[in-house]
C-alpha positions as CSV (number, residue, x, y, z in Angstrom):
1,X,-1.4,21.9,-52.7
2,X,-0.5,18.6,-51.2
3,X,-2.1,18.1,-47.8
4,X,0.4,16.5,-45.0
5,X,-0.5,13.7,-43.8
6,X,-1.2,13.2,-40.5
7,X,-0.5,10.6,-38.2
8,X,-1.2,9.3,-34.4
9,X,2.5,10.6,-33.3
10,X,1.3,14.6,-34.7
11,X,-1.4,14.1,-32.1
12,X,1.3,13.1,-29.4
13,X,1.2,9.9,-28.8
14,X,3.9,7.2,-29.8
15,X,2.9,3.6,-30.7
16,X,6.6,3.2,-30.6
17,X,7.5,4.5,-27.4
18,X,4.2,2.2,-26.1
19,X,6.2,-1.3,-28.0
20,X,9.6,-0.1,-26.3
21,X,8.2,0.1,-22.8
22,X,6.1,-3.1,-23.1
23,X,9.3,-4.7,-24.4
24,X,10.8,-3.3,-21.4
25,X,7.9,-4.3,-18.9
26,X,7.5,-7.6,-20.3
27,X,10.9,-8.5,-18.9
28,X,10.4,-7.4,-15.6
29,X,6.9,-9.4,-15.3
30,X,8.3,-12.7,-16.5
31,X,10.1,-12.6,-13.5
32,X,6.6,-13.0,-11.1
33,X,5.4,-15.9,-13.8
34,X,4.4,-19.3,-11.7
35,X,3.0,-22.6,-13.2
36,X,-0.4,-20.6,-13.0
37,X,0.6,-18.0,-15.3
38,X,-1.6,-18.9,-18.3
39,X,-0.5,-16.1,-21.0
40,X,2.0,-13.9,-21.9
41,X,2.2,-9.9,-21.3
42,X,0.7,-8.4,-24.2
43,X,-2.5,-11.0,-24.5
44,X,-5.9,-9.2,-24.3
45,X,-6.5,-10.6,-20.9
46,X,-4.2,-12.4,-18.4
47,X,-5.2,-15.9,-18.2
48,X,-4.5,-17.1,-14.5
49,X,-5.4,-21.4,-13.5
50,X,-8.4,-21.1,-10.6
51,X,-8.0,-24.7,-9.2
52,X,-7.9,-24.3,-5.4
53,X,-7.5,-28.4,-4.3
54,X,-6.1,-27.5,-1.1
55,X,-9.2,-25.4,-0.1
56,X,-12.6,-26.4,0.7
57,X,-14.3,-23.4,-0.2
58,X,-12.0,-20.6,-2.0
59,X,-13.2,-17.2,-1.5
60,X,-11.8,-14.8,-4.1
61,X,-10.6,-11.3,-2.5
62,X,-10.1,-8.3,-4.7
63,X,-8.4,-4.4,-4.2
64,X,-8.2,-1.6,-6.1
65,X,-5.9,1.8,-5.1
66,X,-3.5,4.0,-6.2
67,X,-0.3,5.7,-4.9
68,X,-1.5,9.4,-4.9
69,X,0.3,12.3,-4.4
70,X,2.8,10.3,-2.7
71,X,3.9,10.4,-6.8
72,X,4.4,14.3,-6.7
73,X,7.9,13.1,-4.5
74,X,8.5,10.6,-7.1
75,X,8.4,13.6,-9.8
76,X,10.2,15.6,-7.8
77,X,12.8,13.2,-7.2
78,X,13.2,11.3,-10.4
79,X,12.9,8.3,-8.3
80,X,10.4,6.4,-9.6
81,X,11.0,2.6,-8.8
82,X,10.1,3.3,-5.2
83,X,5.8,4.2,-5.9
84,X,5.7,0.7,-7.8
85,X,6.4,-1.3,-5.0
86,X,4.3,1.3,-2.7
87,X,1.4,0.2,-5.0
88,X,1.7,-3.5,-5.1
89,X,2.1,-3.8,-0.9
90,X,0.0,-1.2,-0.1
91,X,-3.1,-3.9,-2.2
92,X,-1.4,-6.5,-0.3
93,X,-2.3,-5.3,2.7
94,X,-5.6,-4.5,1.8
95,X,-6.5,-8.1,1.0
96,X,-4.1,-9.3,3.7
97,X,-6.9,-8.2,6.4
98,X,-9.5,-10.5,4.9
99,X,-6.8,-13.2,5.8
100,X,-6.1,-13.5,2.1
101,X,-3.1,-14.0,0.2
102,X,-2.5,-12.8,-3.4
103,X,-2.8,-14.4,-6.3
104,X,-1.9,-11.6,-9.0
105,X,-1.0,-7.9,-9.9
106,X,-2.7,-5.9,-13.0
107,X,-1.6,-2.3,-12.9
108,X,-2.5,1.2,-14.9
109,X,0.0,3.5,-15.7
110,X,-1.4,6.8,-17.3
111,X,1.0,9.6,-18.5
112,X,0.8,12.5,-20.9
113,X,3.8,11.7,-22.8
114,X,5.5,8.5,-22.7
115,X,8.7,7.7,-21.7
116,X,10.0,4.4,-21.4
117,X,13.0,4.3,-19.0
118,X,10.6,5.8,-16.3
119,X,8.0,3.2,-16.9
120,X,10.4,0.5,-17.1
121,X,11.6,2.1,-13.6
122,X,7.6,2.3,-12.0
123,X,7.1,-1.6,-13.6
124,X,10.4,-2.5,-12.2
125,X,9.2,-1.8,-8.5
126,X,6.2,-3.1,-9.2
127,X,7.8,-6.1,-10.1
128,X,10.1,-6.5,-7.3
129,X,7.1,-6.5,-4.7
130,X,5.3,-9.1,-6.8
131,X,7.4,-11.3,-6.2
132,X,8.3,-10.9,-2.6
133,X,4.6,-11.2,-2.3
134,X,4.3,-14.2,-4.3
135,X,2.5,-12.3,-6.9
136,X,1.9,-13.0,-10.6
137,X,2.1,-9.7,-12.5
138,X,-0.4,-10.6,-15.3
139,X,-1.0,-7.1,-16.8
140,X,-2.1,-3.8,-17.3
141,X,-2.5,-1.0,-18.9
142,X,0.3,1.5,-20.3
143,X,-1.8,4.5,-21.7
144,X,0.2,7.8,-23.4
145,X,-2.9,10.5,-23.0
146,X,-1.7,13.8,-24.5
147,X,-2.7,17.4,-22.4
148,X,-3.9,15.3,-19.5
149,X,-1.1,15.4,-17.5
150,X,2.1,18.3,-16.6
151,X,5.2,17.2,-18.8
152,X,6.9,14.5,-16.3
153,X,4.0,13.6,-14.4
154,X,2.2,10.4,-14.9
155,X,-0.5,8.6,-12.6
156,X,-0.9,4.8,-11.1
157,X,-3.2,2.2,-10.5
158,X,-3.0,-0.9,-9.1
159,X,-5.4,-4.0,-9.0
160,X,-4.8,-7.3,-7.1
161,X,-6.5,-10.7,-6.8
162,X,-6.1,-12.7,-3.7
163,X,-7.7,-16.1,-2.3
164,X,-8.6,-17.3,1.4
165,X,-10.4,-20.0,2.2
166,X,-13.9,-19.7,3.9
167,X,-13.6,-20.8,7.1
168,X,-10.2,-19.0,7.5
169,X,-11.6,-15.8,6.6
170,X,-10.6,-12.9,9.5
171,X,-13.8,-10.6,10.0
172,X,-13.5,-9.2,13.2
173,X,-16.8,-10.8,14.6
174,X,-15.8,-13.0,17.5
175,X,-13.6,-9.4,18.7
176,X,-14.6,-9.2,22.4
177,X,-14.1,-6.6,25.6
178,X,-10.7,-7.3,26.8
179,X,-8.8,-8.6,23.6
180,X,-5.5,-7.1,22.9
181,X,-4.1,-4.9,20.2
182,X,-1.4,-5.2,18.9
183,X,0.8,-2.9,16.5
184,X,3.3,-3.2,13.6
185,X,5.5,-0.3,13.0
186,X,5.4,1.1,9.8
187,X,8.8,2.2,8.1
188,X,7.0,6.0,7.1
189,X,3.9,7.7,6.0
190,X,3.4,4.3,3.8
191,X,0.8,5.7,1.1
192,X,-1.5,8.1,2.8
193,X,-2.0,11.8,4.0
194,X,0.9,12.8,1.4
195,X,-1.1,16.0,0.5
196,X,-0.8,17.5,4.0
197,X,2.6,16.0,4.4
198,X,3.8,17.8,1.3
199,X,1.9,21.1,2.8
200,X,3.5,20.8,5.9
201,X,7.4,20.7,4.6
202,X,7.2,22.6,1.2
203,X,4.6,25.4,2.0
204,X,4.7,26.2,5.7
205,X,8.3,24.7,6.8
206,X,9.4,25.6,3.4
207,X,11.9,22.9,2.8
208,X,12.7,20.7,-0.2
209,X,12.7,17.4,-1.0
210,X,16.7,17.6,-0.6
211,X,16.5,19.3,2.7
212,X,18.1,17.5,5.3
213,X,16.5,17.7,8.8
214,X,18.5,16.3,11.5
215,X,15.8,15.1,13.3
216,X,14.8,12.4,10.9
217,X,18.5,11.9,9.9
218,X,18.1,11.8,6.2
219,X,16.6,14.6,3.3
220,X,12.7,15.4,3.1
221,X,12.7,13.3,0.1
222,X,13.9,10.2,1.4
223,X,11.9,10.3,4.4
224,X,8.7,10.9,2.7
225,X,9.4,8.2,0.0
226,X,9.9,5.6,2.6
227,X,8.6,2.4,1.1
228,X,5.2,1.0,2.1
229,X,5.9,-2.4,3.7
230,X,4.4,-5.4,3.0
231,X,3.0,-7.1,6.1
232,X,2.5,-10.5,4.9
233,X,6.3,-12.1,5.3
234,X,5.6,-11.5,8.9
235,X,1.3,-12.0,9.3
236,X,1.4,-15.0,6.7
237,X,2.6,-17.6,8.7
238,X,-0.1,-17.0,11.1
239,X,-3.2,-17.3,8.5
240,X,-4.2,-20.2,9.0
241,X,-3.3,-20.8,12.9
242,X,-6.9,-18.9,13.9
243,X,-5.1,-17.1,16.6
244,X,-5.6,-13.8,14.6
245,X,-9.8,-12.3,15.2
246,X,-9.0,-9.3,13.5
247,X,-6.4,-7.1,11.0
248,X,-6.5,-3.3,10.2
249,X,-4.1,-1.9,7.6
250,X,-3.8,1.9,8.9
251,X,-4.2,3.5,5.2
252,X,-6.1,7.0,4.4
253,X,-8.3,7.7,7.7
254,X,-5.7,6.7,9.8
255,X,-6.4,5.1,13.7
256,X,-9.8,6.7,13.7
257,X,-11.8,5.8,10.1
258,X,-10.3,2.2,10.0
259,X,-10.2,1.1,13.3
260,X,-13.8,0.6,12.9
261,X,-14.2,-0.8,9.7
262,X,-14.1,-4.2,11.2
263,X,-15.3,-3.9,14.7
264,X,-18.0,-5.9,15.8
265,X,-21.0,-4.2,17.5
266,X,-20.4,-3.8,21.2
267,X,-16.9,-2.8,21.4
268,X,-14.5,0.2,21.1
269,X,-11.0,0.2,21.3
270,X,-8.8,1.9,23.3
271,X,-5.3,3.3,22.0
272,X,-2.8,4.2,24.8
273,X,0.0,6.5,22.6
274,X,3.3,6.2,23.8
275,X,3.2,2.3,23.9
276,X,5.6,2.4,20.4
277,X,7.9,4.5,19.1
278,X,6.7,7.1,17.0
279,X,9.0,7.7,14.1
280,X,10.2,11.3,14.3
281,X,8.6,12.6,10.9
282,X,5.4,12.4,12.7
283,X,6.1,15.2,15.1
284,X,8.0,17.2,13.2
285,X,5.1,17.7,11.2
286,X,3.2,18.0,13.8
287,X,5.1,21.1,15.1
288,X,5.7,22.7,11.8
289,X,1.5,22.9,11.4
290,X,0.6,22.7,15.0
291,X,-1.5,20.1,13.7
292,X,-4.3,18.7,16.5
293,X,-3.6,15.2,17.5
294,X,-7.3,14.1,16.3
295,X,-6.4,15.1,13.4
296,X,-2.6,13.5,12.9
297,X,-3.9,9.9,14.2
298,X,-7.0,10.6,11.2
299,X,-5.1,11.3,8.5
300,X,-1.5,9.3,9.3
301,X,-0.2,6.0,10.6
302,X,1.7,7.5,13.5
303,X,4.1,4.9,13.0
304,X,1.8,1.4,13.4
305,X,1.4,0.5,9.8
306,X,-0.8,-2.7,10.9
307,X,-2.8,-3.9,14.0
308,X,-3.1,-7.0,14.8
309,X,-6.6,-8.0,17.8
310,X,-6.1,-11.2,19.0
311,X,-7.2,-12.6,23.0
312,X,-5.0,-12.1,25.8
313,X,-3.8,-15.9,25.6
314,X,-2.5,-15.9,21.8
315,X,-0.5,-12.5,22.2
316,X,2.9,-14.0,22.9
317,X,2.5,-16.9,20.4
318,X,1.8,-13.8,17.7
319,X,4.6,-11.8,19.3
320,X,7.1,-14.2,18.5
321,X,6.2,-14.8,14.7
322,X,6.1,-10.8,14.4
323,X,8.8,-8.5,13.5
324,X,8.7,-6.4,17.5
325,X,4.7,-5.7,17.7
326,X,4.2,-3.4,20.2
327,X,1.2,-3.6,23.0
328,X,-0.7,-0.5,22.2
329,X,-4.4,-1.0,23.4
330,X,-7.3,-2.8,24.3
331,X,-10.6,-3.8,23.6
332,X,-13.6,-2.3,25.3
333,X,-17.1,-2.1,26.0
334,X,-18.3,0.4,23.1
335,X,-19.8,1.8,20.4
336,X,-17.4,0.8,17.6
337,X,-15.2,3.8,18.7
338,X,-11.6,4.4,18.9
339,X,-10.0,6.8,22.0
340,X,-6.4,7.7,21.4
341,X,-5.3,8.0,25.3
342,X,-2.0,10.3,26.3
């Protein structure tokens, strides 16, 4: 008796599907390509020029983070072009507070069964933000991992490189007692504190991601899978002016946890809420869990996707390069602390 022979697609995974989605995301990346792009997608490793002649001592600033559960609405949905760009701002940002500006995108894309159009649709996003950022997307990683994942679910990474030179580098450390803070409204929950969003409207308010609520004017869906903004068309401009002592991207940990991450010793900060409009999704979840406010300004954005610490004299000269910041605090005398104030 003749023994079938068995091959890598009997064990689930498709070396064909994998070349058809490359095919696919290789369009889409040649799109980001600049005069530094050094190889093509599909190389071993993305070759990317690292002549700075402009700077006097490049500093090299790198981020790693993924999209979460923020991709259960995607899967929900079957909109999928949404979490790519979520990804790609969302590291952005993260370098963005270092005063950098990115260089390129590599990304990870991990699903139990592969299926190109909705890579091709992730990728897509992803490239999109690229280049609104200015971003090279140099590569990744497509991986087709049978039994790891539900049928239709699929997970995401992304990794950025971004450069700022030395002496422009924004730390926080000349922050003193008195400075102002500023906010940026977000446009939604950007990429954090999904899991208790998605408790709060699917388990207790039991709604669905096509539930419209008139409060927030649009579905469940929609509103959740708002689109993490990128901050640096409007904070870019202002890089290299030194008016700007310190950023915070308001990610997982919300006001409270990252606040402090760049705080000098000596100094608090003082939030006074109701200084910005608080998008309505915020306290409709708020009510549906009767959620503590600690706890909503620790875990969510509260609508300030970005704050901005600069002195008293430069706030008007930021004001007018940003998209309407709101006034929302101060810097105190402290312990590296934040107080929300009613």
């Amino acid at each position: 008796m003749t023994q079938k022979a068995i091959s890598y697609a009997d064990a689930g995974v498709s070396i064909d599907n994998a070349n058809l989605a490359v095919a696919k995301i290789r369009e889409y990346a040649r799109g980001t390509f600049n005069e530094r792009t050094l190889t093509e997608i599909g190389s071993f490793g993305g070759m990317f020029a690292g002549a700075f002649p402009n700077m006097t001592e490049p500093i090299l600033v790198a981020s790693a983070d993924g999209v979460g559960t923020k991709l259960k609405l995607a899967f929900d949905t079957g909109i999928h072009n949404t979490v790519g760009a979520d990804l790609v701002n969302h590291c952005v940002n993260d370098i963005l507070v270092q005063g950098a500006r990115p260089l390129f995108f590599l990304d990870y894309f991990a699903t139990g069964k592969l299926e190109p159009d909705v890579t091709a649709s992730v990728v897509e996003g992803m490239a999109r933000a690229c280049r609104e950022n200015g971003c090279v997307l140099l590569g990744g990683e497509t991986a087709e991992l049978p039994s790891m994942y539900a049928d239709g679910e699929y997970d995401l990474a992304g990794f950025i490189v971004g450069v700022v030179d030395k002496p422009k580098v924004i730390d926080g450390k000349s922050i003193v007692p008195g400075d102002v803070v500023l906010g940026i409204p977000s446009t939604g929950l950007q990429t954090n504190g999904y899991s208790l969003a998605r408790k709060l409207f699917f388990e207790v308010g039991g709604y669905t991601p096509d539930s419209y609520i008139d409060e927030l004017g649009t579905t469940v869906g929609e509103a959740l899978l708002a689109t993490h903004s990128s901050f640096l068309p409007q904070i870019g401009p202002l890089l290299d002016t030194g008016v700007i002592k310190g950023l915070v991207h308001i990610t997982g940990g919300g006001f409270l946890e990252n606040i402090p991450r760049i705080l000098p010793d000596g100094v608090s900060v003082e939030i006074s809420r109701g200084t910005w409009p608080e998008l309505p999704i915020f306290g409709v979840m708020q009510r549906l869990g009767n959620v503590d406010e600690k706890e909503m300004f620790r875990t969510f954005n509260m609508g300030i996707g970005m704050i901005v610490i600069c002195a008293e004299r430069d706030k008007n000269t930021i004001a007018d390069q940003l998209n309407g910041p709101c006034d929302i605090g101060r810097v105190t005398k402290g312990n590296m602390n934040v107080v929300i104030l009613s």
